[in-house]
Structure formats: C-alpha cells, structure tokens
PyMOL CGO cylinders between C-alpha atoms (Angstrom):
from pymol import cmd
from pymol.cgo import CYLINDER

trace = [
    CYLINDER, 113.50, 88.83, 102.03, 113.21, 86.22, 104.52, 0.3, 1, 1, 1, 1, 1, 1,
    CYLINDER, 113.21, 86.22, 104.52, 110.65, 83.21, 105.21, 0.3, 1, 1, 1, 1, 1, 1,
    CYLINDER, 110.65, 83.21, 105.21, 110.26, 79.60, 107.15, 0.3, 1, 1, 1, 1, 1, 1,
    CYLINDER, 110.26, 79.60, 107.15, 109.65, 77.03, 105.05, 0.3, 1, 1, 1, 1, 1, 1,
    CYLINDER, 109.65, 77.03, 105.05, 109.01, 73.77, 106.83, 0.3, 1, 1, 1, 1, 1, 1,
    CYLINDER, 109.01, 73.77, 106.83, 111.11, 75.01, 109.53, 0.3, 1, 1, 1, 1, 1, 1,
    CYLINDER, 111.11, 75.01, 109.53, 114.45, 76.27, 107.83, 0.3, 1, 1, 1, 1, 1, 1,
    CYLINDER, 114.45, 76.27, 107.83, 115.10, 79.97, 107.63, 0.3, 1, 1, 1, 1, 1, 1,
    CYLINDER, 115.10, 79.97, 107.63, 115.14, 81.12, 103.70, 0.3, 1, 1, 1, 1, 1, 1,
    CYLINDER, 115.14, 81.12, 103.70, 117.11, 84.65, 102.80, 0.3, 1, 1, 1, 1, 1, 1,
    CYLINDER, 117.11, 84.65, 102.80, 116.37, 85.26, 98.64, 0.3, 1, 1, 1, 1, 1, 1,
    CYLINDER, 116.37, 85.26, 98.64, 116.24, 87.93, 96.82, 0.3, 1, 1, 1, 1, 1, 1,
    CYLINDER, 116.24, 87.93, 96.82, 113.06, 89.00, 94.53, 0.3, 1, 1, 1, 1, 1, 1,
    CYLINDER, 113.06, 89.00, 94.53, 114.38, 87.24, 91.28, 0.3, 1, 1, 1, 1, 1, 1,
    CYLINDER, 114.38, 87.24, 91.28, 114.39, 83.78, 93.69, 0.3, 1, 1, 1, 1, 1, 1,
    CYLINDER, 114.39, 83.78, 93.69, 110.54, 84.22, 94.50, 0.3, 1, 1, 1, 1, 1, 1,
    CYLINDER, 110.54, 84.22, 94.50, 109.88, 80.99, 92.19, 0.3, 1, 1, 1, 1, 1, 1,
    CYLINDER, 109.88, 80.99, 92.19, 112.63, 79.18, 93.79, 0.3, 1, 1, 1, 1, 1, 1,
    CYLINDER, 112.63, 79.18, 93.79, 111.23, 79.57, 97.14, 0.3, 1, 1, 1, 1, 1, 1,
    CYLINDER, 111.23, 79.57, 97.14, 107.40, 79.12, 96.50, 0.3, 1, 1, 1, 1, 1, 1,
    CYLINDER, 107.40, 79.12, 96.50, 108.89, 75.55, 94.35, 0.3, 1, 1, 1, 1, 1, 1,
    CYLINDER, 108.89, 75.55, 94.35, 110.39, 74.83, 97.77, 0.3, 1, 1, 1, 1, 1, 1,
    CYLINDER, 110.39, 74.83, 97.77, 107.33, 76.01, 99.92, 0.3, 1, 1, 1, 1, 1, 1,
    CYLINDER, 107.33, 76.01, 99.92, 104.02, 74.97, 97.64, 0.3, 1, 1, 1, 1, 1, 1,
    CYLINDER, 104.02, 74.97, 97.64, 105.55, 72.03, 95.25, 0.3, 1, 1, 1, 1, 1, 1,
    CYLINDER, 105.55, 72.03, 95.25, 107.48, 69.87, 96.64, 0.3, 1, 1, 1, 1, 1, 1,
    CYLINDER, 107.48, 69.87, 96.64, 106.63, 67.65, 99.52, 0.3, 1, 1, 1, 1, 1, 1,
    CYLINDER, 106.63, 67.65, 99.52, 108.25, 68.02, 103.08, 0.3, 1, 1, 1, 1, 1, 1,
    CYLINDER, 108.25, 68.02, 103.08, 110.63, 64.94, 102.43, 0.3, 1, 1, 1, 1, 1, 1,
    CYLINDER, 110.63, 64.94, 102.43, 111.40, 66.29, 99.00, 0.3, 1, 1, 1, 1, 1, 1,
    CYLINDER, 111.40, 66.29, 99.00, 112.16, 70.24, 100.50, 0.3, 1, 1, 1, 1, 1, 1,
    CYLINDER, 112.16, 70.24, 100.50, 113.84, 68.42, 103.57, 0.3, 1, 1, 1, 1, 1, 1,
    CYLINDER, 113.84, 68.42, 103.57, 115.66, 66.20, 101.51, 0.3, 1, 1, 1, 1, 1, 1,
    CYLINDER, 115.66, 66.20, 101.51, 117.43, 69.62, 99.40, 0.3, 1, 1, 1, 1, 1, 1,
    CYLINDER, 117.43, 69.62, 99.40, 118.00, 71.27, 103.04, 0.3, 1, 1, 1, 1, 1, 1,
    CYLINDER, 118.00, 71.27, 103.04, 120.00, 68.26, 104.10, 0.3, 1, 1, 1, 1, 1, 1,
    CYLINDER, 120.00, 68.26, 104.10, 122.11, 67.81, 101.07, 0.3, 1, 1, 1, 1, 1, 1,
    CYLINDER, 122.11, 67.81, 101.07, 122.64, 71.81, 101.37, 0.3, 1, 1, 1, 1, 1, 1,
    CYLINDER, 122.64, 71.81, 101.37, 123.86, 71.67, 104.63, 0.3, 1, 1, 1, 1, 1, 1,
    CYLINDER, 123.86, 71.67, 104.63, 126.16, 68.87, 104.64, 0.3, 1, 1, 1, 1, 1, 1,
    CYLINDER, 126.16, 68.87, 104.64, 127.41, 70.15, 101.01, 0.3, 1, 1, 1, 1, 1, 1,
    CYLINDER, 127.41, 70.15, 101.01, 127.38, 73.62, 101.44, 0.3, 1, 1, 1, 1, 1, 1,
    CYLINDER, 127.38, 73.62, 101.44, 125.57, 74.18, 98.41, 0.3, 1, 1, 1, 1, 1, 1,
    CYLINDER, 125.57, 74.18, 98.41, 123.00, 72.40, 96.07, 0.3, 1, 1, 1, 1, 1, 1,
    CYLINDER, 123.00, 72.40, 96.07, 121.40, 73.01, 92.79, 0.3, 1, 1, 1, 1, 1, 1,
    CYLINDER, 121.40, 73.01, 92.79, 117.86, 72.65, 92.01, 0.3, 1, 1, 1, 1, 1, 1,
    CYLINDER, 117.86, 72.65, 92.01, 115.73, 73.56, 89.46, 0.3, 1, 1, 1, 1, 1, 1,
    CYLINDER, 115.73, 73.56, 89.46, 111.46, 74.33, 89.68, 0.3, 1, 1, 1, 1, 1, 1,
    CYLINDER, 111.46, 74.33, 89.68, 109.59, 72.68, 87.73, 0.3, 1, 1, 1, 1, 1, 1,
    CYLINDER, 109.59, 72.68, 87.73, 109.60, 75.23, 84.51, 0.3, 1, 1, 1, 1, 1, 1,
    CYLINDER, 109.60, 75.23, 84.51, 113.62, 74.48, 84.06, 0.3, 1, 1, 1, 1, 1, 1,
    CYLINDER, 113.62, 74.48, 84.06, 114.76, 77.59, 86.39, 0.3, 1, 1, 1, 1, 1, 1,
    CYLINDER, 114.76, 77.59, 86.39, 117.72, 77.44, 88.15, 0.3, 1, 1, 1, 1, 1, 1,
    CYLINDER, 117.72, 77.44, 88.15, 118.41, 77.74, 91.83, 0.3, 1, 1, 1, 1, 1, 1,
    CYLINDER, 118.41, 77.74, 91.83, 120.95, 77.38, 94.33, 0.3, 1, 1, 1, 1, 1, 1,
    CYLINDER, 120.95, 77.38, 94.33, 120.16, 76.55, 97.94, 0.3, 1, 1, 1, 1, 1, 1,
    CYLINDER, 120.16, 76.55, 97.94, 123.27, 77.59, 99.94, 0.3, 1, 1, 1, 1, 1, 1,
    CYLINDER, 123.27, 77.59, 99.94, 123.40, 76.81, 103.37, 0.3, 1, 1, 1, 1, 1, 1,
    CYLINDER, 123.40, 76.81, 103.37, 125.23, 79.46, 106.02, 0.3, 1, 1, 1, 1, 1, 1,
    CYLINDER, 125.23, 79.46, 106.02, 126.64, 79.23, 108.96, 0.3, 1, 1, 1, 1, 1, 1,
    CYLINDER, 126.64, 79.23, 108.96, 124.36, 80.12, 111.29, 0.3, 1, 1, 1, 1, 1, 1,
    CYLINDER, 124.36, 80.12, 111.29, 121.61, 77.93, 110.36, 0.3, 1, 1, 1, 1, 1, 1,
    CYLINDER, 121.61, 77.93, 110.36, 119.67, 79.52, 108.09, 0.3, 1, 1, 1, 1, 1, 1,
    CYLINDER, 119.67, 79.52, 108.09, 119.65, 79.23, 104.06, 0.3, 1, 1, 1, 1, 1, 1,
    CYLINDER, 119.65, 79.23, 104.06, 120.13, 81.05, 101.26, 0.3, 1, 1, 1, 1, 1, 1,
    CYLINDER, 120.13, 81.05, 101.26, 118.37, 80.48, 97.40, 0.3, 1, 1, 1, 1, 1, 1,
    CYLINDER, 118.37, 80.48, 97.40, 119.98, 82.18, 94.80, 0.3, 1, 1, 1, 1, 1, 1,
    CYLINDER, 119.98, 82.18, 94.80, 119.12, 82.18, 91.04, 0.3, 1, 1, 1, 1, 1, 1,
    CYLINDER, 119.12, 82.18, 91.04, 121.45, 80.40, 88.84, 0.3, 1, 1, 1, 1, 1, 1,
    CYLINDER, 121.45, 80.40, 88.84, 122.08, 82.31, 85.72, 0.3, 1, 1, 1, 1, 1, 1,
    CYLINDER, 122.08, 82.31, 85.72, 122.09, 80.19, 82.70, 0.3, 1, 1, 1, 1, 1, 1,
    CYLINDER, 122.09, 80.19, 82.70, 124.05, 80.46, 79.36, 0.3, 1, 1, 1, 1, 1, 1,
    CYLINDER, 124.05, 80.46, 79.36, 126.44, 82.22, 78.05, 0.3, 1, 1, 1, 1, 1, 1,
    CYLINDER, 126.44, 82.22, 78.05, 126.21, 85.81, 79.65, 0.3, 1, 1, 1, 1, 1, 1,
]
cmd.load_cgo(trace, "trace")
C-alpha cells in the first residue's frame, strides 16, 4: 500500500497499518518530520507506536519511504 503523510511517500505492508496511522494521526509534524530526517540521512530508523510495536522507517532511493514491522523475540 502506499500513502502521503505530511508530504513523504509511505510503501507498508498490511501488518505496518499501526505504524503508519502512529506516524500519520499521533505524532506531531515535527515529531513525524523529525523520524523522516533521521531515516533519510541514516538509511534506516527504528520506532515504536505508542502500544510498544515495532517499526522500521527505511528510506529508498528515490525519495519515498518504507515502514516495516520489526519482529520481536526470539522467533
């Protein structure tokens, strides 16, 4: 799937539906712009919503992003 959020280009998948409404609905613009930035000059940043679930925002060469979920333990 694919959305704008505060004027950055978002590719997820349907398990990263929380981590893109956290990034669209929750957080402020500085706070969302603020992830974006450190994503892009990084390559890749972790986040988490605010119920503890893990995200990557990845940022790709052409521009756009990418938020992936993080798996967590041992599996």
């Amino acid at each position: 799937m694919e959305k704008y959020i505060k004027g950055y280009k978002v590719i997820y998948e349907e398990n990263a539906k929380e981590g893109v409404n956290h990034l669209e609905y929750v957080l402020s613009y500085d706070e969302s712009h603020g992830l974006f930035k450190a994503a892009r000059s990084s390559g890749k940043i972790p986040f988490e919503d605010r119920l503890g679930r893990n995200y990557n925002l990845v940022s790709k060469l052409d521009g756009s992003f990418v938020v992936e979920k993080r798996s967590t333990g041992w599996f």
